[in-house]
VMD Tcl script that builds the backbone (N, CA, C; Angstrom):
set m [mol new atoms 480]
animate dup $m
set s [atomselect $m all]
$s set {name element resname resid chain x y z} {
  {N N UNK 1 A 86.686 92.765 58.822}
  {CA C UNK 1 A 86.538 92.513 60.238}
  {C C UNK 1 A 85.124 92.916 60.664}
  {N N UNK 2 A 84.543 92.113 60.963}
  {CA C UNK 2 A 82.943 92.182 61.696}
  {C C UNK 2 A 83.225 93.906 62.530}
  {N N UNK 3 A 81.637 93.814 63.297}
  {CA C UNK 3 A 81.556 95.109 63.914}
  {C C UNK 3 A 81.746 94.209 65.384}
  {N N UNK 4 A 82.277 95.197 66.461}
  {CA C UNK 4 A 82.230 94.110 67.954}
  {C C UNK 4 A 80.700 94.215 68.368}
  {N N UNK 5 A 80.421 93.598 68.711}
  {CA C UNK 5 A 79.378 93.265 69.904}
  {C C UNK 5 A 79.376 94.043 70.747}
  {N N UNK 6 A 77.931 94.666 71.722}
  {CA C UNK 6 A 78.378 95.353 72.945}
  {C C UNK 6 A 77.249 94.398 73.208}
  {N N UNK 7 A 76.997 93.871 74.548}
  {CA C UNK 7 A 75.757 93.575 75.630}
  {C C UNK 7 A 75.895 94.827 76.237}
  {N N UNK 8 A 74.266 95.676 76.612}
  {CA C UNK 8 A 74.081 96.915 77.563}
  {C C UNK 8 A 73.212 96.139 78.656}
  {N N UNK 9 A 73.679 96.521 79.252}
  {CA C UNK 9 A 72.916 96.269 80.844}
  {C C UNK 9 A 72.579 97.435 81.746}
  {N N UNK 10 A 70.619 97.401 81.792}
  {CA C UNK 10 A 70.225 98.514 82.560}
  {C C UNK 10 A 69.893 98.391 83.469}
  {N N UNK 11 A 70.222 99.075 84.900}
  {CA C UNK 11 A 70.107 98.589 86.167}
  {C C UNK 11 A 69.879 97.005 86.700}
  {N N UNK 12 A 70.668 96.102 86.337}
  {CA C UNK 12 A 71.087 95.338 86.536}
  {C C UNK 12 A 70.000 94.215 86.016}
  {N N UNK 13 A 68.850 94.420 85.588}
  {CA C UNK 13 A 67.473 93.863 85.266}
  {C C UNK 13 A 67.669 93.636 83.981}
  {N N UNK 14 A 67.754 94.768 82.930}
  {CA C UNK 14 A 67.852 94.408 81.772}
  {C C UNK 14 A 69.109 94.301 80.915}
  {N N UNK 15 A 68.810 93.243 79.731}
  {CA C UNK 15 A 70.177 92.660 78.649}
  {C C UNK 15 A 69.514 92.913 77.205}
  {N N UNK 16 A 70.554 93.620 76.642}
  {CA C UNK 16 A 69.996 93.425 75.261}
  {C C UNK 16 A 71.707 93.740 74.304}
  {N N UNK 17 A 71.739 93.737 73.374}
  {CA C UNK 17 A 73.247 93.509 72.163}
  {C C UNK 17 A 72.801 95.279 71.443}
  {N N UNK 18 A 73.903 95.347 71.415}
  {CA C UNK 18 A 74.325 96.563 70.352}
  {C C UNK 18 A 73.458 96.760 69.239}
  {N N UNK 19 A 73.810 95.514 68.496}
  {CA C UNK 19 A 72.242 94.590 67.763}
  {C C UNK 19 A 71.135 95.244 67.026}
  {N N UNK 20 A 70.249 95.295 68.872}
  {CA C UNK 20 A 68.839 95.352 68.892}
  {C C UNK 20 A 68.378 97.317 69.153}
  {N N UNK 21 A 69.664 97.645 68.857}
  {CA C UNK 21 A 69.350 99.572 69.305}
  {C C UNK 21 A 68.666 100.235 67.958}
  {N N UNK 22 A 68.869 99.137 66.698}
  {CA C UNK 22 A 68.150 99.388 65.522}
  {C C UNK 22 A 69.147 100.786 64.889}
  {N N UNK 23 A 67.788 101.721 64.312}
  {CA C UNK 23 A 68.017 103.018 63.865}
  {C C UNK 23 A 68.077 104.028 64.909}
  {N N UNK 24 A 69.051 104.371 65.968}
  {CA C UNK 24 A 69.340 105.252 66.646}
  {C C UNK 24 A 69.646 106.207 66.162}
  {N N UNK 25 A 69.675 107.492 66.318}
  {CA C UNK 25 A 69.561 108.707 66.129}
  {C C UNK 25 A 70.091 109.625 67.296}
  {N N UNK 26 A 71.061 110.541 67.367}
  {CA C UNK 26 A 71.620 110.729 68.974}
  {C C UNK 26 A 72.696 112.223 68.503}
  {N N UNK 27 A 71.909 113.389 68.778}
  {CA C UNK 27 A 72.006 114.446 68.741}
  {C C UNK 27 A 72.571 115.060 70.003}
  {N N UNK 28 A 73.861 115.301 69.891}
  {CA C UNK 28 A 74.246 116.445 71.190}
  {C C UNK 28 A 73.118 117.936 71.193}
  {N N UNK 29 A 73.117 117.904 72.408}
  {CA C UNK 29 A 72.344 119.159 72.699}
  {C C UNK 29 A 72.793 119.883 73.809}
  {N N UNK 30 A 74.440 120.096 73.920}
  {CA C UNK 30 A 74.881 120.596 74.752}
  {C C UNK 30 A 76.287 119.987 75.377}
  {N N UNK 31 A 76.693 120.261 76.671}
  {CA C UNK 31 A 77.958 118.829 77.631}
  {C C UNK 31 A 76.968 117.999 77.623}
  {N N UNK 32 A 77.305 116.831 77.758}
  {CA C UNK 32 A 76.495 115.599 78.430}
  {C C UNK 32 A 74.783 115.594 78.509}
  {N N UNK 33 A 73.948 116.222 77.515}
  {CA C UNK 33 A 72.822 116.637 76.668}
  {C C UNK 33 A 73.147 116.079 75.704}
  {N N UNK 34 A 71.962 115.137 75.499}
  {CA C UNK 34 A 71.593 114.255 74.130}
  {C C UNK 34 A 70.124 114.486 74.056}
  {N N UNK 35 A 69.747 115.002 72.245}
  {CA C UNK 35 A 68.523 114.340 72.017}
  {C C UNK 35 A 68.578 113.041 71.468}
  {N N UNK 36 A 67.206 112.116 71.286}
  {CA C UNK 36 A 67.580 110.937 70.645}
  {C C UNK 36 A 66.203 110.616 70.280}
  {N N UNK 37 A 66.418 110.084 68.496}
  {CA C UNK 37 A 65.227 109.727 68.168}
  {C C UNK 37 A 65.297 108.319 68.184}
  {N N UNK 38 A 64.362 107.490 68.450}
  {CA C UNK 38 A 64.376 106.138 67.578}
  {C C UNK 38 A 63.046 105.987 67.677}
  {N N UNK 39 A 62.887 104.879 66.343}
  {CA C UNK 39 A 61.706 105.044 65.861}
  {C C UNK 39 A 60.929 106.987 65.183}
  {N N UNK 40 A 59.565 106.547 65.742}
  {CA C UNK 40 A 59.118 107.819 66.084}
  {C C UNK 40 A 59.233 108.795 67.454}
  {N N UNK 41 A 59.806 108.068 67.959}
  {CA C UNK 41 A 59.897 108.835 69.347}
  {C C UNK 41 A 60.581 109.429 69.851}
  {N N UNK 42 A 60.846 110.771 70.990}
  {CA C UNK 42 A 61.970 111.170 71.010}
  {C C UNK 42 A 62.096 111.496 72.518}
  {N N UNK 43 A 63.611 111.680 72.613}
  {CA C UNK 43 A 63.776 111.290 74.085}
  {C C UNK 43 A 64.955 112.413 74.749}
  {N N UNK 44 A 65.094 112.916 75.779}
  {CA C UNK 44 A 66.124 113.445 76.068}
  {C C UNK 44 A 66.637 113.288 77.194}
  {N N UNK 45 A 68.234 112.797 76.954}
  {CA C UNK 45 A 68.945 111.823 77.723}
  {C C UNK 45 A 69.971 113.018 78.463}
  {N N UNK 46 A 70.514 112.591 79.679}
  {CA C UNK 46 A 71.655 113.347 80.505}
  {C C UNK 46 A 72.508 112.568 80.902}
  {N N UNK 47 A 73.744 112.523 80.553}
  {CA C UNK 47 A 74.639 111.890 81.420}
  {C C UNK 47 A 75.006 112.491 82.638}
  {N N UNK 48 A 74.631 111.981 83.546}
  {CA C UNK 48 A 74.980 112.155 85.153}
  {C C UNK 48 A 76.357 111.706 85.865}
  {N N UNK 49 A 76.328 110.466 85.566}
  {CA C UNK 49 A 78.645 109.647 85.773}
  {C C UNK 49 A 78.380 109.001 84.808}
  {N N UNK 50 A 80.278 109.258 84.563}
  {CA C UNK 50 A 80.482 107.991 83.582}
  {C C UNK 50 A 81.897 107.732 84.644}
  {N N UNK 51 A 82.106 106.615 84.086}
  {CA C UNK 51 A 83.207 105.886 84.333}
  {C C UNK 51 A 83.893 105.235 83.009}
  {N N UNK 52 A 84.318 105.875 82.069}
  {CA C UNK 52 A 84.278 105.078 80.472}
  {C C UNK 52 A 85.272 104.111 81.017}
  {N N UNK 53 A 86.711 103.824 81.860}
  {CA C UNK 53 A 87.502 102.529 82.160}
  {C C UNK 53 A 86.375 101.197 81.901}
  {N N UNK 54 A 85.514 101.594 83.398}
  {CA C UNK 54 A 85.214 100.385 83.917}
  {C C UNK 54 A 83.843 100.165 82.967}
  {N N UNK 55 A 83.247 101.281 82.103}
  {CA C UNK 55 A 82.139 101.165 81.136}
  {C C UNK 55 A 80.887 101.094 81.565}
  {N N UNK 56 A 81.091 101.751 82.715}
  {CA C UNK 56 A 79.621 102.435 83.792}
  {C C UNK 56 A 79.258 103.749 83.683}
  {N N UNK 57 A 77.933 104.190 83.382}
  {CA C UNK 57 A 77.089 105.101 83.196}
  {C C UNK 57 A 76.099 105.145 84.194}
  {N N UNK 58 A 75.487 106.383 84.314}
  {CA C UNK 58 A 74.558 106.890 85.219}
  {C C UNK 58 A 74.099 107.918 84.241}
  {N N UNK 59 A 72.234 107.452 83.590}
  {CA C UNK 59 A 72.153 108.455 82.810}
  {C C UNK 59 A 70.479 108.539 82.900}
  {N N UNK 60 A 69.971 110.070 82.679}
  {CA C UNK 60 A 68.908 110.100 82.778}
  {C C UNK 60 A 68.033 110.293 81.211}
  {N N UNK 61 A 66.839 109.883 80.985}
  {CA C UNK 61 A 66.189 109.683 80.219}
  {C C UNK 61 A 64.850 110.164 80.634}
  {N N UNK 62 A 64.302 111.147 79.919}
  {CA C UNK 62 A 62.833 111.667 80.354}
  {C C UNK 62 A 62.652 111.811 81.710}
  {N N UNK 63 A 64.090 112.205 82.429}
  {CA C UNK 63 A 63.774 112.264 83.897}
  {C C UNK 63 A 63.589 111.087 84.905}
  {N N UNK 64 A 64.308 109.965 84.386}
  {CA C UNK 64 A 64.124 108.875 84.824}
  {C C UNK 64 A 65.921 108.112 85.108}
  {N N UNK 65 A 66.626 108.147 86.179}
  {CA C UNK 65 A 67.604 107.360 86.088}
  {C C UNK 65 A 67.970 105.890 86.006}
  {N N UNK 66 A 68.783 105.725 85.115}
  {CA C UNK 66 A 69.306 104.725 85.031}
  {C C UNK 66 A 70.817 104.126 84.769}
  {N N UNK 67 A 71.312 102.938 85.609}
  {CA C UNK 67 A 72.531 102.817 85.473}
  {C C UNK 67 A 72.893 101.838 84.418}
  {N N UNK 68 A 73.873 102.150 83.771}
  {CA C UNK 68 A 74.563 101.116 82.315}
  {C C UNK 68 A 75.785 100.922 82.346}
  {N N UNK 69 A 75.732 99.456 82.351}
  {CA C UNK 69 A 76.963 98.845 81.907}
  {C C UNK 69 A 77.388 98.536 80.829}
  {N N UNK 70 A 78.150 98.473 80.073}
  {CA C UNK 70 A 78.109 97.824 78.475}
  {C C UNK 70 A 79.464 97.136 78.692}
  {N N UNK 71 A 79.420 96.254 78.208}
  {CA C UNK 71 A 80.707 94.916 78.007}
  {C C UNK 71 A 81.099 94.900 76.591}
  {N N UNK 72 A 82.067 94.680 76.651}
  {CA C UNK 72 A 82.610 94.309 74.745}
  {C C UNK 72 A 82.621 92.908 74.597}
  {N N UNK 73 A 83.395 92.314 73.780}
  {CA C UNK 73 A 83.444 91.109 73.212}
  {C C UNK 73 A 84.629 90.650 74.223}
  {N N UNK 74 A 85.752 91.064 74.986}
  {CA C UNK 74 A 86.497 90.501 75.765}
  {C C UNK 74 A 86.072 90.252 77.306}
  {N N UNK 75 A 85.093 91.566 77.354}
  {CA C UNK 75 A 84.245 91.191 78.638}
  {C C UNK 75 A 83.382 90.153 78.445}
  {N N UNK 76 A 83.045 89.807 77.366}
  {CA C UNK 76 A 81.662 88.460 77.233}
  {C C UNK 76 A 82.659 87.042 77.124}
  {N N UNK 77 A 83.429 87.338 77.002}
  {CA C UNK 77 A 84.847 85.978 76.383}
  {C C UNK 77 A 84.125 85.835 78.046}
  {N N UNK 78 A 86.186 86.666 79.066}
  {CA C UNK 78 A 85.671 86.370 80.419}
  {C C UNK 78 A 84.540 85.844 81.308}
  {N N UNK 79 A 83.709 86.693 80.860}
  {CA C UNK 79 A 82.314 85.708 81.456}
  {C C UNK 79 A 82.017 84.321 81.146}
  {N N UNK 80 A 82.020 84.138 79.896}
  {CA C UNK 80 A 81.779 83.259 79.702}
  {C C UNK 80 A 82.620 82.123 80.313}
  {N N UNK 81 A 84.306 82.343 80.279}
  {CA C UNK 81 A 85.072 81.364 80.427}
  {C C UNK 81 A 84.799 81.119 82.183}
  {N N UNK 82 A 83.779 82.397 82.978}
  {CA C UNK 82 A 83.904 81.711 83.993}
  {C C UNK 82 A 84.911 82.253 84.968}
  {N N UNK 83 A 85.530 83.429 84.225}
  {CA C UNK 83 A 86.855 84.094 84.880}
  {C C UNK 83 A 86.294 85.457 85.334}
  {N N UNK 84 A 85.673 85.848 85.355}
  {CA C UNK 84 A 85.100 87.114 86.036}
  {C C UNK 84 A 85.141 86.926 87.217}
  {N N UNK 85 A 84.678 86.010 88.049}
  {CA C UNK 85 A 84.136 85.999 89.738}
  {C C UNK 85 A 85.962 85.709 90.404}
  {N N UNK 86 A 86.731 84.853 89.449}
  {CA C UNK 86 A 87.781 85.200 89.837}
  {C C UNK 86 A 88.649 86.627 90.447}
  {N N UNK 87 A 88.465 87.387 89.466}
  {CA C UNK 87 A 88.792 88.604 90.029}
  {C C UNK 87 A 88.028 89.238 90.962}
  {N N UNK 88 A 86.621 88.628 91.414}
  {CA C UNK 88 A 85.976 89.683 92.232}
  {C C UNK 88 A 86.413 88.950 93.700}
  {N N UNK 89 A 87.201 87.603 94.251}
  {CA C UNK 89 A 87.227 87.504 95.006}
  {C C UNK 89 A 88.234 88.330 95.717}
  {N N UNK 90 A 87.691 88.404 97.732}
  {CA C UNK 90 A 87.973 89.338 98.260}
  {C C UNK 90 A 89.277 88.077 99.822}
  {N N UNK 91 A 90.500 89.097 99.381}
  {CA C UNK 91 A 91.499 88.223 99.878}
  {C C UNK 91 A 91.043 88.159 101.511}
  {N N UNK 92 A 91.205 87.660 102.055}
  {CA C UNK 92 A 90.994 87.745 103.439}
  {C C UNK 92 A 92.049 86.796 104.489}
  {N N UNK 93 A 93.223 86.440 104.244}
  {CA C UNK 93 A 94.111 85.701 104.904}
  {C C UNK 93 A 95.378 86.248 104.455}
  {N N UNK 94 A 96.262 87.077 104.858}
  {CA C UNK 94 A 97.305 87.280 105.129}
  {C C UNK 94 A 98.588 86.125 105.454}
  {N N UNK 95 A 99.349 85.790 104.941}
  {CA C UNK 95 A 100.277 84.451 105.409}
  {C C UNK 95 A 101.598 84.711 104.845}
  {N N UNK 96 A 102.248 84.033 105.861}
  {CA C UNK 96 A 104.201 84.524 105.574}
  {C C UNK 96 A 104.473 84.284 104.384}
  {N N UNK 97 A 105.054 84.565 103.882}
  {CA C UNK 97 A 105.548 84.492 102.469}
  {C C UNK 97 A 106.592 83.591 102.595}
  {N N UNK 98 A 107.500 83.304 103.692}
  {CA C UNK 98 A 108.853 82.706 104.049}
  {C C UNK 98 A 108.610 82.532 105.534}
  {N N UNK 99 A 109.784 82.028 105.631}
  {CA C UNK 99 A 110.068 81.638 107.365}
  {C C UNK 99 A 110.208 82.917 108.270}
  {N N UNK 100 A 110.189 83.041 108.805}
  {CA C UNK 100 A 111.207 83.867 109.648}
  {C C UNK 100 A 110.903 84.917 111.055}
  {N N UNK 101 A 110.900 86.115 111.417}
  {CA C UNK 101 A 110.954 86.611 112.104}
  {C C UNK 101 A 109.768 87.954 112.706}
  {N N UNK 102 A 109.061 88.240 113.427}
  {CA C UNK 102 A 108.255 89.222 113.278}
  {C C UNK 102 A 109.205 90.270 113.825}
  {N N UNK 103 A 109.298 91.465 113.696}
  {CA C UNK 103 A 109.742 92.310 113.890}
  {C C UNK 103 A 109.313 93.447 114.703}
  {N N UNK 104 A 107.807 93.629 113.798}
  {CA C UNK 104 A 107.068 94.745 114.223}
  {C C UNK 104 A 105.800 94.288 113.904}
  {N N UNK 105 A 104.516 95.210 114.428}
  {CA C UNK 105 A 103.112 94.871 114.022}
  {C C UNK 105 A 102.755 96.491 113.494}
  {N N UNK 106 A 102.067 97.037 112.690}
  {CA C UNK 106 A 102.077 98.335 112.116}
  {C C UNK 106 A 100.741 97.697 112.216}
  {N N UNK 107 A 99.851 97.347 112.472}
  {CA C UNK 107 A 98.123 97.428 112.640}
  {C C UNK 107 A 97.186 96.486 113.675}
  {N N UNK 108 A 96.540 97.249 113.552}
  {CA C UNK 108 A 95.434 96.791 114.748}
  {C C UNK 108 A 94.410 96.082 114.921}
  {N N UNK 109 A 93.851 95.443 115.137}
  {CA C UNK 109 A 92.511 94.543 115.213}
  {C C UNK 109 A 91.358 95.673 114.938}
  {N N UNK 110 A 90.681 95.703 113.791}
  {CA C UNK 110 A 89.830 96.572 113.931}
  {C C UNK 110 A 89.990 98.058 113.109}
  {N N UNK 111 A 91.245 98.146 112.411}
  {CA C UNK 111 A 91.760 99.113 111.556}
  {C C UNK 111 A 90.927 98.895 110.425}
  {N N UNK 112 A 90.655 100.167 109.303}
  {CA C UNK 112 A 91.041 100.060 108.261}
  {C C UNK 112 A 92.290 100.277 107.371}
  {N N UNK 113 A 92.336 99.359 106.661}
  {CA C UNK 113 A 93.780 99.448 105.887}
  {C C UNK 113 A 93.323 99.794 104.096}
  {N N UNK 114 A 93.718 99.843 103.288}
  {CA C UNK 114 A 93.979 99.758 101.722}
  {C C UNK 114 A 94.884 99.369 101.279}
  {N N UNK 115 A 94.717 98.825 100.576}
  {CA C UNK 115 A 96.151 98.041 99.488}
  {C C UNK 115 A 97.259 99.057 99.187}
  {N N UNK 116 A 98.150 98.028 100.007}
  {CA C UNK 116 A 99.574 98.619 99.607}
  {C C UNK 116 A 100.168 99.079 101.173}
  {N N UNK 117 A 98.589 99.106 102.013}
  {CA C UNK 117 A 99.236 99.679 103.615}
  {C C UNK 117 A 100.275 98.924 103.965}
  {N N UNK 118 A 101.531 98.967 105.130}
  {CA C UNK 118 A 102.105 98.151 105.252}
  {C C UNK 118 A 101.491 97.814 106.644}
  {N N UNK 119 A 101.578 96.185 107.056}
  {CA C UNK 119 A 100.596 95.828 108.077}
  {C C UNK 119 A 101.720 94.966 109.084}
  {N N UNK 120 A 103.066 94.617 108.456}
  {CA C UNK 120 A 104.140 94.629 109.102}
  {C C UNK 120 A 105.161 93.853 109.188}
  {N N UNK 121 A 106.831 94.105 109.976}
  {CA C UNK 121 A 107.824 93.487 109.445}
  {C C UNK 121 A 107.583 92.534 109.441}
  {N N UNK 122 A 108.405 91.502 108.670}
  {CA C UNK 122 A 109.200 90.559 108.780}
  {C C UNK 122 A 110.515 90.094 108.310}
  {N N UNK 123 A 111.129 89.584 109.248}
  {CA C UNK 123 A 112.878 89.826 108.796}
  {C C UNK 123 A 112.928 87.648 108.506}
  {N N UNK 124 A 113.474 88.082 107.612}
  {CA C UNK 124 A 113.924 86.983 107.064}
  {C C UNK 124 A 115.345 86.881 106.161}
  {N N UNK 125 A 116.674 85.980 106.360}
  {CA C UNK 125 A 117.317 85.980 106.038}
  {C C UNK 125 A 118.197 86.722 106.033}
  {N N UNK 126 A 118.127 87.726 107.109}
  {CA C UNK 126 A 118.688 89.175 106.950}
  {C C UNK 126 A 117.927 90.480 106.763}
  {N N UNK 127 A 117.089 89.849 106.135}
  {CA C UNK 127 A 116.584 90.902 105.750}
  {C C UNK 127 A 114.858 91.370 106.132}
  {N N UNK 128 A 115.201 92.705 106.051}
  {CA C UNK 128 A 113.445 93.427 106.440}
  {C C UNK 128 A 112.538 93.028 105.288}
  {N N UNK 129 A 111.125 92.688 105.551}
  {CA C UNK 129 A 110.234 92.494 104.778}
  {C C UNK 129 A 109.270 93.163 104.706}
  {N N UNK 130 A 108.431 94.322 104.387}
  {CA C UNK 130 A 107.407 94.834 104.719}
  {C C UNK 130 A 106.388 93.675 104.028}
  {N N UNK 131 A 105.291 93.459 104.918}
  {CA C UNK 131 A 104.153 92.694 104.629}
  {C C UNK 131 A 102.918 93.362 104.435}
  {N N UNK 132 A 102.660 94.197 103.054}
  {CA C UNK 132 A 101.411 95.043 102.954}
  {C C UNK 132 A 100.636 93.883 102.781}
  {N N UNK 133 A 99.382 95.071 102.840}
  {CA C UNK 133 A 97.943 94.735 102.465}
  {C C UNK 133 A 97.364 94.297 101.086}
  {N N UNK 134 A 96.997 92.885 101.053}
  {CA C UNK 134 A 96.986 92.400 99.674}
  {C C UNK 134 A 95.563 93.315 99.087}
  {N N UNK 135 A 94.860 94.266 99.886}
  {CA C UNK 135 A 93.258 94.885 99.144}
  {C C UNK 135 A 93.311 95.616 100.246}
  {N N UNK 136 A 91.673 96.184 100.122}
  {CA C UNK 136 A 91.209 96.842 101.234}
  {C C UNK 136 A 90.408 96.341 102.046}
  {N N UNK 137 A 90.338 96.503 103.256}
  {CA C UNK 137 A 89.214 95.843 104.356}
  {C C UNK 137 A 89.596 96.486 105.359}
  {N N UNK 138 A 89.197 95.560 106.474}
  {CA C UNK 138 A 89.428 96.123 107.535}
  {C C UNK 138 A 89.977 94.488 108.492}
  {N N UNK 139 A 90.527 95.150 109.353}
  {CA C UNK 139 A 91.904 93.703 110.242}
  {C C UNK 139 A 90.740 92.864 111.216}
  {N N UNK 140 A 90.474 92.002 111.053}
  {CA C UNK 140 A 89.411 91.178 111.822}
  {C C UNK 140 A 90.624 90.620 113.192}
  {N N UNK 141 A 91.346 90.316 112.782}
  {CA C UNK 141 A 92.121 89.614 114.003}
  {C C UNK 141 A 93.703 89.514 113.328}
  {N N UNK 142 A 94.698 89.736 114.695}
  {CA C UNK 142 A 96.542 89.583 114.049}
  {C C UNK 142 A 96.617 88.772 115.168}
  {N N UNK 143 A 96.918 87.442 114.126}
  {CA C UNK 143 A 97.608 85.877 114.365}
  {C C UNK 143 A 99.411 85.704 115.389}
  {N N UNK 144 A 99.801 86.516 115.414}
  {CA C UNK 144 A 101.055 86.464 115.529}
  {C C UNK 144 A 101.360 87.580 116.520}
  {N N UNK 145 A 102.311 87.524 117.652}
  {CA C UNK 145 A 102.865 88.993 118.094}
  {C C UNK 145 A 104.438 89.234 117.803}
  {N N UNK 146 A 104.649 90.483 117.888}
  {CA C UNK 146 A 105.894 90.717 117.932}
  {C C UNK 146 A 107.107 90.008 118.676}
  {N N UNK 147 A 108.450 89.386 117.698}
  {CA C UNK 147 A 109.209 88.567 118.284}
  {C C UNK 147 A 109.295 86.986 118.282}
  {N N UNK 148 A 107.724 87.096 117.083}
  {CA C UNK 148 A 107.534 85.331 117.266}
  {C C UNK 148 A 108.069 84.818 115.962}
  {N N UNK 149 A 108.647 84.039 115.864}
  {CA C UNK 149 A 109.099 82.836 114.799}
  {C C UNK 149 A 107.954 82.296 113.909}
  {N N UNK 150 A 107.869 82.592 113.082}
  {CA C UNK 150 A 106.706 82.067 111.583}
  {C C UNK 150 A 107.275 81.076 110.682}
  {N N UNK 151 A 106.121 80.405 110.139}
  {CA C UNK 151 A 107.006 79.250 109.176}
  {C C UNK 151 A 106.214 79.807 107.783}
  {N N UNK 152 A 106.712 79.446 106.644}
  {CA C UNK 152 A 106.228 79.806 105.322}
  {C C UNK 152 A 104.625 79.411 105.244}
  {N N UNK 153 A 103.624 80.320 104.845}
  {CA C UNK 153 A 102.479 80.187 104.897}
  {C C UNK 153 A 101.122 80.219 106.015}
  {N N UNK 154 A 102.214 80.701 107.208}
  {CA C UNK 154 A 101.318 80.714 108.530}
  {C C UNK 154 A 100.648 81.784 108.288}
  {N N UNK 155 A 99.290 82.147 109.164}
  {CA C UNK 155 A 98.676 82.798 108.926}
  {C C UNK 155 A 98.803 84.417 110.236}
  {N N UNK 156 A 99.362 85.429 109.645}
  {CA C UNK 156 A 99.433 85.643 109.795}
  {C C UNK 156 A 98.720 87.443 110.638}
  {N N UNK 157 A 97.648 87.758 109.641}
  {CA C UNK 157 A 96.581 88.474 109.688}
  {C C UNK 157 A 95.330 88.065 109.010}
  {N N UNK 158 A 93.886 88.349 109.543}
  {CA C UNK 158 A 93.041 87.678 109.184}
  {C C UNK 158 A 92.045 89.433 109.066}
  {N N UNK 159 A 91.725 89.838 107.630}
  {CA C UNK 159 A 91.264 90.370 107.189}
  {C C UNK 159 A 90.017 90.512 106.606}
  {N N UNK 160 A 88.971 91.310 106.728}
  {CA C UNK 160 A 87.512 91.276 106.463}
  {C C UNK 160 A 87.165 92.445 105.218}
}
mol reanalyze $m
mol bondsrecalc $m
mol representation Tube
mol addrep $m
């Protein structure tokens, strides 16, 4: 089985592959203290954040910060296929899920909310519906008042 691929990305300017790091050399010199030779030269690095999930770094070098991203081979797939920006879009329309009933309004024009807030009833079929917050933002405008009749897909909160 091959070695994976990484692309590093430094402050958003520079690209280079796992690849091209050559003969690295990378000596702990402490927590989050690295020396590092490559080539002839030598360098001493600090990690400042990491985030290892999302594969974000904040690290200093000769006193110089810089932020790094590194992607694997499933992050370069995604990109490539074009499916990345998918996930970065930001929901902003709220809409009934079903027919039916408003109940209550639990937010305000002008709130902030986070995913998962509940932003409010709806009774349908019998039954109570809580209608959370598909992300985080904040409530630009609520479409609907309490007591009014909705049809499947109306819009119901309009989120920023």
């Amino acid at each position: 089985m091959p070695n994976p691929t990484y692309k590093i990305i430094v402050d958003d300017k520079f690209e280079f592959d796992s690849s091209q790091l050559g003969d690295l050399d990378v000596v702990p010199d402490g927590t989050e203290h690295y020396h590092i030779l490559h080539g002839h030269k030598a360098f001493h690095a600090d990690v400042l954040e990491k985030d290892p999930v999302a594969r974000t770094y904040t690290i200093r070098i000769n006193g110089t910060a810089y932020e790094i991203k590194i992607l694997d081979d499933h992050d370069l797939l995604v990109k490539r296929l074009g499916l990345a920006a998918v996930g970065a879009q930001k929901i902003t329309d709220v809409k009934a899920p079903m027919p039916g009933l408003v109940l209550s309004i639990d937010a305000k024009a002008g709130q902030e909310v986070q995913k998962g807030d509940p932003l409010l009833i709806l009774e349908a079929m019998k039954m109570e519906n809580v209608i959370k917050a598909p992300g985080d933002g904040i409530i630009k405008s609520i479409e609907v008042e309490k007591g009014q009749p909705v049809e499947k897909g109306q819009l119901l909160i309009e989120m920023e």
